[in-house]
Residue frames as qw, qx, qy, qz and C-alpha x, y, z in Angstrom:
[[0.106, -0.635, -0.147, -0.751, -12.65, -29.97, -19.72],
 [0.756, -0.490, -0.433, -0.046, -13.53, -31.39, -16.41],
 [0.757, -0.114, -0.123, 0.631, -9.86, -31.64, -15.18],
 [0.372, 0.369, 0.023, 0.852, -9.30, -27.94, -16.29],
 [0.344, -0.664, -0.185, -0.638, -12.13, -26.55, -14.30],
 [0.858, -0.459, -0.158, 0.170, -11.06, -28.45, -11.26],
 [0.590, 0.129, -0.144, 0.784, -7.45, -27.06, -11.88],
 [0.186, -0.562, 0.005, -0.806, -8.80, -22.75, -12.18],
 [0.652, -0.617, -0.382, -0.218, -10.78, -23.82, -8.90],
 [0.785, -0.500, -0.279, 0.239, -8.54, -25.18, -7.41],
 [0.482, 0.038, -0.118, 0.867, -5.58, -22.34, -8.09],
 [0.298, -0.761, -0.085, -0.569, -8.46, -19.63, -6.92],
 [0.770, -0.565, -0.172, 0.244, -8.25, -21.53, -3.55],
 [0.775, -0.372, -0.081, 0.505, -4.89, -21.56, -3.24],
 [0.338, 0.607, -0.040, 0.718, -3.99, -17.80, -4.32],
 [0.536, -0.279, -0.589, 0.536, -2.44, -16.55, -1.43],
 [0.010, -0.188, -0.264, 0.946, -3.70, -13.41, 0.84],
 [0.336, -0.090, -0.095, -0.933, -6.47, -12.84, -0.41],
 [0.493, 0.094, 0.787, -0.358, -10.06, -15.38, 0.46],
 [0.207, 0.194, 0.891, 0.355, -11.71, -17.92, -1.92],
 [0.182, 0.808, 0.510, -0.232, -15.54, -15.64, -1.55],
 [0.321, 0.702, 0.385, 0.505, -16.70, -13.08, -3.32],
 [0.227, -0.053, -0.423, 0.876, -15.98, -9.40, -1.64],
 [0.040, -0.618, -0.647, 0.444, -19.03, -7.47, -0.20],
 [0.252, 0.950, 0.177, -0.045, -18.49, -4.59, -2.17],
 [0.561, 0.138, 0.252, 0.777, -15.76, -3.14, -4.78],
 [0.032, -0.936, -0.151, 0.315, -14.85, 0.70, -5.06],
 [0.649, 0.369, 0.258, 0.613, -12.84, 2.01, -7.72],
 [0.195, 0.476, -0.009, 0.857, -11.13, 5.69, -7.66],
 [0.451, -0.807, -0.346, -0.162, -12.46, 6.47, -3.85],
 [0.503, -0.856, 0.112, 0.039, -10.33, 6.94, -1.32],
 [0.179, -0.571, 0.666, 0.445, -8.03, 4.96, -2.64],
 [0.154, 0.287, -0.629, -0.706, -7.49, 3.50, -6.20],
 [0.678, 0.140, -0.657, -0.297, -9.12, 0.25, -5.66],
 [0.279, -0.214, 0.799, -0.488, -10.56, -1.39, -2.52],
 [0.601, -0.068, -0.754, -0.257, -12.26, -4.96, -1.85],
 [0.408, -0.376, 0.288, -0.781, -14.30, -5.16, 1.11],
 [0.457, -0.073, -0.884, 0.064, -14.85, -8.77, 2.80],
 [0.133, -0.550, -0.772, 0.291, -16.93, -7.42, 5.50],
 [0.272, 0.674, 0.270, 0.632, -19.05, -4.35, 5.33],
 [0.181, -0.937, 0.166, -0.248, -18.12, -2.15, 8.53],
 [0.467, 0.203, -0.692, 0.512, -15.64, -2.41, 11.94],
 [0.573, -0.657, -0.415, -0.260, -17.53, -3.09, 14.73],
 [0.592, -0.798, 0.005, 0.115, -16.32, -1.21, 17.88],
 [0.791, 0.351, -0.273, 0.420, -12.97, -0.29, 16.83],
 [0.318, -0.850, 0.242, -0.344, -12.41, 1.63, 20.35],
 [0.922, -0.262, 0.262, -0.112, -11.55, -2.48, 21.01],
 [0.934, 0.205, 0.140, 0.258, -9.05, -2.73, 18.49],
 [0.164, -0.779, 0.390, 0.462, -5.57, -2.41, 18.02],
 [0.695, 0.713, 0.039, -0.081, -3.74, -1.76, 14.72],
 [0.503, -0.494, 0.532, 0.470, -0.60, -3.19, 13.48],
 [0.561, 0.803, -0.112, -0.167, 1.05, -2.03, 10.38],
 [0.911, -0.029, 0.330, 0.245, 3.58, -4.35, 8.78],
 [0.008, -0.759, 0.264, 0.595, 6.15, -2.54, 7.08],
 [0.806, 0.481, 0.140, -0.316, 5.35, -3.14, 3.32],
 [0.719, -0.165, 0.525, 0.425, 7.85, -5.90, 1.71],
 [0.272, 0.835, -0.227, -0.421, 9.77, -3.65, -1.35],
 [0.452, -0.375, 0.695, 0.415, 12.02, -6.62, -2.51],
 [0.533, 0.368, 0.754, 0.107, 9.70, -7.29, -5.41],
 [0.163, 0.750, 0.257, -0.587, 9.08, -3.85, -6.48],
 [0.604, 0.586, 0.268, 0.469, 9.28, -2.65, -10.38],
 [0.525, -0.544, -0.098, 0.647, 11.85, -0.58, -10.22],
 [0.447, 0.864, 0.219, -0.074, 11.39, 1.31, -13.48],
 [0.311, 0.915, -0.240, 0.089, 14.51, 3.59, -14.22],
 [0.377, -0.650, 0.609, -0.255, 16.07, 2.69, -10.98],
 [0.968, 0.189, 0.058, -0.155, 15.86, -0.86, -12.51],
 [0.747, -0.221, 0.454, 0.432, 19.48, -3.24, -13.53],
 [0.583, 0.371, 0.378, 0.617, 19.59, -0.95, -16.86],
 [0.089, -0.943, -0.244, -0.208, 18.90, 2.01, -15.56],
 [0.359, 0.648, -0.419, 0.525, 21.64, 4.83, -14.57],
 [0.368, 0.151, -0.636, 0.661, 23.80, 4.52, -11.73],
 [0.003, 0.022, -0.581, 0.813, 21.97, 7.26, -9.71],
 [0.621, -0.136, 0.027, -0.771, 18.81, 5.70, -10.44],
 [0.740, -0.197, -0.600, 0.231, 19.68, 2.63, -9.27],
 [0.377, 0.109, -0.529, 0.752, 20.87, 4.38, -6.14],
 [0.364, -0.143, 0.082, -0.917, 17.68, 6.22, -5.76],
 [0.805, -0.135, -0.399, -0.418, 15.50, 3.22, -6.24],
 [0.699, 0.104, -0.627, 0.328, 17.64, 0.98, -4.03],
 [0.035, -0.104, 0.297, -0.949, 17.32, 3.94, -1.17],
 [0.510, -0.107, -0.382, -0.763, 13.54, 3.33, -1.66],
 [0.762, -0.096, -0.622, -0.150, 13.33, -0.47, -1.40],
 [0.487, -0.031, -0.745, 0.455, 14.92, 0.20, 2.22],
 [0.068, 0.176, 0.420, -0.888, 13.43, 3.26, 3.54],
 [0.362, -0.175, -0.633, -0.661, 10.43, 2.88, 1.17],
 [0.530, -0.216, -0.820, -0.001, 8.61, 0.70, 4.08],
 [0.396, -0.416, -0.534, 0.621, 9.31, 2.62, 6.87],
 [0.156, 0.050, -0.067, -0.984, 8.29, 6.05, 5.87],
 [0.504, -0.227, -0.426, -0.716, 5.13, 4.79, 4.94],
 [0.602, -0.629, -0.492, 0.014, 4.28, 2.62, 8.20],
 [0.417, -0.282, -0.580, 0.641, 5.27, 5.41, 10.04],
 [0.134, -0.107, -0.153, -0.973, 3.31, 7.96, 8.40],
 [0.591, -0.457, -0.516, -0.420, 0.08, 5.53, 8.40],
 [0.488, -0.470, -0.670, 0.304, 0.64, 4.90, 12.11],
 [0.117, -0.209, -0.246, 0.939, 1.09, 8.75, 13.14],
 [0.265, -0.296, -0.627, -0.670, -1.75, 9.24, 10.47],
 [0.574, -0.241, -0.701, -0.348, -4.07, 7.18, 12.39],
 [0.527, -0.219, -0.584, 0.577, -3.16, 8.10, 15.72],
 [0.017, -0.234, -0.146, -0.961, -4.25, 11.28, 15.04],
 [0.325, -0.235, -0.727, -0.558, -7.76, 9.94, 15.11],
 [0.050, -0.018, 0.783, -0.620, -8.28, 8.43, 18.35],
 [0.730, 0.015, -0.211, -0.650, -10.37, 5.88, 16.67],
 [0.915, -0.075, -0.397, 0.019, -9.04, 2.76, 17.69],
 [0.907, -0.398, -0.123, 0.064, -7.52, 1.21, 20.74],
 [0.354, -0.735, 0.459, 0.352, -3.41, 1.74, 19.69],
 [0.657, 0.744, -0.093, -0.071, -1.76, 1.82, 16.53],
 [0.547, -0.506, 0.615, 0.259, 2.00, 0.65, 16.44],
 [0.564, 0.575, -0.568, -0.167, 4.36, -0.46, 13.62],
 [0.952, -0.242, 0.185, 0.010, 5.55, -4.22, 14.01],
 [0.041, 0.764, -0.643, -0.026, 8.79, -4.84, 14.85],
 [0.830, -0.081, -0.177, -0.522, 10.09, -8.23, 14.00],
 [0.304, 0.143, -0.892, 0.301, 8.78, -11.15, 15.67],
 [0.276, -0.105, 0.302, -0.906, 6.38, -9.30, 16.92],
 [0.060, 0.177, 0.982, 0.036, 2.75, -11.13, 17.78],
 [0.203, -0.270, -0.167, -0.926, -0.53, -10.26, 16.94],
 [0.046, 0.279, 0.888, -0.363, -2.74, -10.79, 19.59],
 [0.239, -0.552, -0.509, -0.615, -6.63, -9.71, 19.70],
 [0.579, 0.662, 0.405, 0.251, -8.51, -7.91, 19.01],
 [0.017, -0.645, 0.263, 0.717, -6.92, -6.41, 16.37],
 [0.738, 0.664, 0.106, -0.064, -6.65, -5.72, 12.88],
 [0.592, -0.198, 0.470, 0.624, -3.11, -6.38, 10.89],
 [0.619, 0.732, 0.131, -0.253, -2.12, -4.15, 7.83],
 [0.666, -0.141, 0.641, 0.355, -0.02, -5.70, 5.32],
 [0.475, 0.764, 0.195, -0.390, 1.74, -5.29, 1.97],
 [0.689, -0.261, 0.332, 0.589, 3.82, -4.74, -0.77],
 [0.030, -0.626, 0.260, 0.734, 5.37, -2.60, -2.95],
 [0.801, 0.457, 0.382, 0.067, 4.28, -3.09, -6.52],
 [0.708, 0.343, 0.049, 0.615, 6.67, 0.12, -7.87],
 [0.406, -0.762, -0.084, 0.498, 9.17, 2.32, -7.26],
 [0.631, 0.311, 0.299, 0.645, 10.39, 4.16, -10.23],
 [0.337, -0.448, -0.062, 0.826, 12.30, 6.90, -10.20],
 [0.542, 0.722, 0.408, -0.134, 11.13, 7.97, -13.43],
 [0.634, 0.058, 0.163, 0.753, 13.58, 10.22, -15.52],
 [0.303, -0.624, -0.048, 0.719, 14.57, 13.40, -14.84],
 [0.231, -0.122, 0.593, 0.761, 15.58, 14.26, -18.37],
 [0.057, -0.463, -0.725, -0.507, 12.21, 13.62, -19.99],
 [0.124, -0.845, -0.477, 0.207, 10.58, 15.81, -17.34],
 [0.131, -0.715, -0.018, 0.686, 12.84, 18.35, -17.71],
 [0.015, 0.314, -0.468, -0.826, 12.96, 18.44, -21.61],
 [0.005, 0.217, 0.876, 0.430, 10.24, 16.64, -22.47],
 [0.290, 0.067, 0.423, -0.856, 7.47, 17.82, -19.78],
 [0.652, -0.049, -0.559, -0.511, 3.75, 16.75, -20.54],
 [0.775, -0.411, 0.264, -0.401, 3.86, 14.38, -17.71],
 [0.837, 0.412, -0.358, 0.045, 6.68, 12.69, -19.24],
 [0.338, 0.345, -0.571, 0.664, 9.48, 10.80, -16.77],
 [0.656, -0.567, 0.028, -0.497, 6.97, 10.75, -13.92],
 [0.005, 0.174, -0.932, 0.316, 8.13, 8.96, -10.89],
 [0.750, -0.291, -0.293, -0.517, 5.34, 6.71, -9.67],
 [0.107, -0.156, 0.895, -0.404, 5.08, 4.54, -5.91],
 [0.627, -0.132, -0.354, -0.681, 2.47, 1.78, -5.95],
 [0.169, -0.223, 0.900, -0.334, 1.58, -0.43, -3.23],
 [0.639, -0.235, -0.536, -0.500, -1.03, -3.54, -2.93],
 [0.133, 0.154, -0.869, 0.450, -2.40, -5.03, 0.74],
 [0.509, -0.372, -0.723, -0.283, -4.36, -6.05, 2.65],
 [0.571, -0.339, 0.408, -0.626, -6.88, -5.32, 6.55],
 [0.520, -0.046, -0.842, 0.138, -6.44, -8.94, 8.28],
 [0.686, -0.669, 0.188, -0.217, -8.09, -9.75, 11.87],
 [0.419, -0.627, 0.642, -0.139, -5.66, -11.52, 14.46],
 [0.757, 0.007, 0.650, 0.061, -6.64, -14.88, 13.33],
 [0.431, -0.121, 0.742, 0.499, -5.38, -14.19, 9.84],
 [0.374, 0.566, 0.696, 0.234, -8.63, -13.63, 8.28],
 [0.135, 0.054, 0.164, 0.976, -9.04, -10.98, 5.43],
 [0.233, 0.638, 0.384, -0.625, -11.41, -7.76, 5.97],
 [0.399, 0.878, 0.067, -0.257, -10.68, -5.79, 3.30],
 [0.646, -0.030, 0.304, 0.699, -7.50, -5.37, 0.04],
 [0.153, 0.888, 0.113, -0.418, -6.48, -2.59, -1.32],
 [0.672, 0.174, 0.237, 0.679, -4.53, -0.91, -3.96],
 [0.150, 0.975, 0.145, -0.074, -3.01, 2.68, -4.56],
 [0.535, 0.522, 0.196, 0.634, -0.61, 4.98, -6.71],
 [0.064, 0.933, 0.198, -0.294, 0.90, 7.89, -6.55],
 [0.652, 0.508, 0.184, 0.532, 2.77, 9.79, -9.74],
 [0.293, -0.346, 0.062, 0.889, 5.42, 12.59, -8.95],
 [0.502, 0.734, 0.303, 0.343, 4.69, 15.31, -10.69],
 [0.516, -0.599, 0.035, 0.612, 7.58, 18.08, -9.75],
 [0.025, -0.925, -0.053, 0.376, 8.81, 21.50, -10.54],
 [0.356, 0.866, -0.351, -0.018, 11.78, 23.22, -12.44],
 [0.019, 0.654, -0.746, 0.125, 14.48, 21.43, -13.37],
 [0.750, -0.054, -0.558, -0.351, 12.67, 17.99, -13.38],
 [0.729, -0.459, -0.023, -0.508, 12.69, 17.73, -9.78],
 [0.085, -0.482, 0.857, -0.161, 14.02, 15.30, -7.06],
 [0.820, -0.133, -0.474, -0.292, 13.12, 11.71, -7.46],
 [0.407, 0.040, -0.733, 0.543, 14.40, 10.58, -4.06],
 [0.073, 0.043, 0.528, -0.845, 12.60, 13.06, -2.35],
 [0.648, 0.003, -0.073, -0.758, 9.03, 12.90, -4.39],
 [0.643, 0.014, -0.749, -0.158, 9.47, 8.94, -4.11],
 [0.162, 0.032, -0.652, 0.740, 9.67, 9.67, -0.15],
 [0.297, 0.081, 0.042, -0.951, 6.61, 12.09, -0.21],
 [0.722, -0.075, -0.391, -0.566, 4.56, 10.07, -2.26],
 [0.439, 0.023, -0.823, 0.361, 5.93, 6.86, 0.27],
 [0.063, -0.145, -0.653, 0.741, 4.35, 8.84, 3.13],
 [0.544, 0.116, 0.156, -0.816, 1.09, 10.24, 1.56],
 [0.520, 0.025, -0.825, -0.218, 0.37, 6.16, 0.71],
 [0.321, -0.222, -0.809, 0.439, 0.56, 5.57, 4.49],
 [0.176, 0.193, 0.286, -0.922, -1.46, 8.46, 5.09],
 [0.525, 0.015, -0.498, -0.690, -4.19, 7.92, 2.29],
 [0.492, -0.143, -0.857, 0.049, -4.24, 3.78, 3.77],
 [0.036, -0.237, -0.639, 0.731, -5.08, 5.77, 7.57],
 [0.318, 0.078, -0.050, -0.944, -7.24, 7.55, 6.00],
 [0.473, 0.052, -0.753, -0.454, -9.10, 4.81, 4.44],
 [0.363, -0.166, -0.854, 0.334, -8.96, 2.35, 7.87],
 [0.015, 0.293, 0.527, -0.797, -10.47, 5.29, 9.94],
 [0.452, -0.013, -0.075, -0.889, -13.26, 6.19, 7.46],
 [0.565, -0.224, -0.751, -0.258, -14.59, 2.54, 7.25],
 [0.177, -0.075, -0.796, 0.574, -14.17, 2.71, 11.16],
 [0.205, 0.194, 0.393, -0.875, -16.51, 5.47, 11.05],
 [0.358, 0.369, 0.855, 0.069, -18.69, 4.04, 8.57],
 [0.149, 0.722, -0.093, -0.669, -18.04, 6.96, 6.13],
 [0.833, 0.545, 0.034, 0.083, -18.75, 6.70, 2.16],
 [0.573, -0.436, 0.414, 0.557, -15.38, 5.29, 0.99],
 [0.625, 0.475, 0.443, 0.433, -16.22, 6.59, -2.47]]
């Protein structure tokens, strides 16, 4: 029993991205689906600059758009995993620029370094699924939804985590069950937007609930 409790311990340690402590404080359905706080504000962020990592998609559940899934959802989903990244750190960096709450905002290009201070966001795609067309258009109900989900993380310079998140968003679309390419885009950019949103209320030390 010994041995086994030493094992769980020791694979908490070593679970990557996220820290071995407890977070400061957990929010469910606020700003965004599911955030973990590791400290509880941002001090001076006039000092910091923000770099947004363009979220890794190789991993993503691809739902429809999946190895059994038709042709032009594979083609849609596959469209995703590349542009999927970029739409959304450039939406969070224009987002957040907006603000003119922190220092300078920038997508990393790579190779790039992060000096301080700053703060690093970071991520990944959990899914992209196209959903199906068909069931929305004959089935309806909220059947066939697309859906874009991402998990990450607010890092300082030296690596260490602030804060993780998670959030969703579920097509829901018009006559004719709608474009999944484009609402997988849409939702792609209001992710990066939602995440700005998120970074700049903690800045301001606004309820994130």
């Amino acid at each position: 029993m010994q041995r086994l409790v030493v094992l769980a311990l020791a694979l908490i340690v070593a679970a990557p991205g996220l820290p071995a402590q407890e977070p400061v404080k957990k929010i469910d359905d606020g700003v965004l689906d599911h955030i973990e706080l590791y400290t509880s504000s941002l001090e001076n962020p006039k000092s910091l600059s923000v770099v947004i990592k363009p979220f890794d998609a190789s991993t993503a559940d691809l739902g429809t758009g999946g190895k059994n899934g038709k042709e032009s959802r594979q083609d849609e989903a596959k469209t995703m995993q590349d542009q999927g990244p970029k739409v959304l750190a450039e939406k969070f960096a224009t987002a957040l620029q907006e603000k003119d709450l922190f220092k300078s905002v920038k997508v990393a290009a790579d190779g790039d370094a992060v000096e301080g201070p700053a703060i690093v966001v970071e991520g990944k795609f959990i899914t992209l699924d196209p959903g199906s067309r068909a069931k929305r258009y004959f089935a309806g109900f909220g059947a066939g939804k697309s859906s874009v989900k991402v998990t990450g993380t607010v890092k300082d310079a030296s690596g260490k985590v602030l804060a993780a998140f998670t959030q969703r968003r579920i097509g829901a679309m018009g006559v004719g069950g709608g474009d999944s390419l484009g609402k997988l885009m849409s939702d792609s950019r209001k992710i990066g937007e939602d995440i700005a949103n998120f970074l700049s209320k903690w800045a301001r030390g606004d309820d994130l609930n």
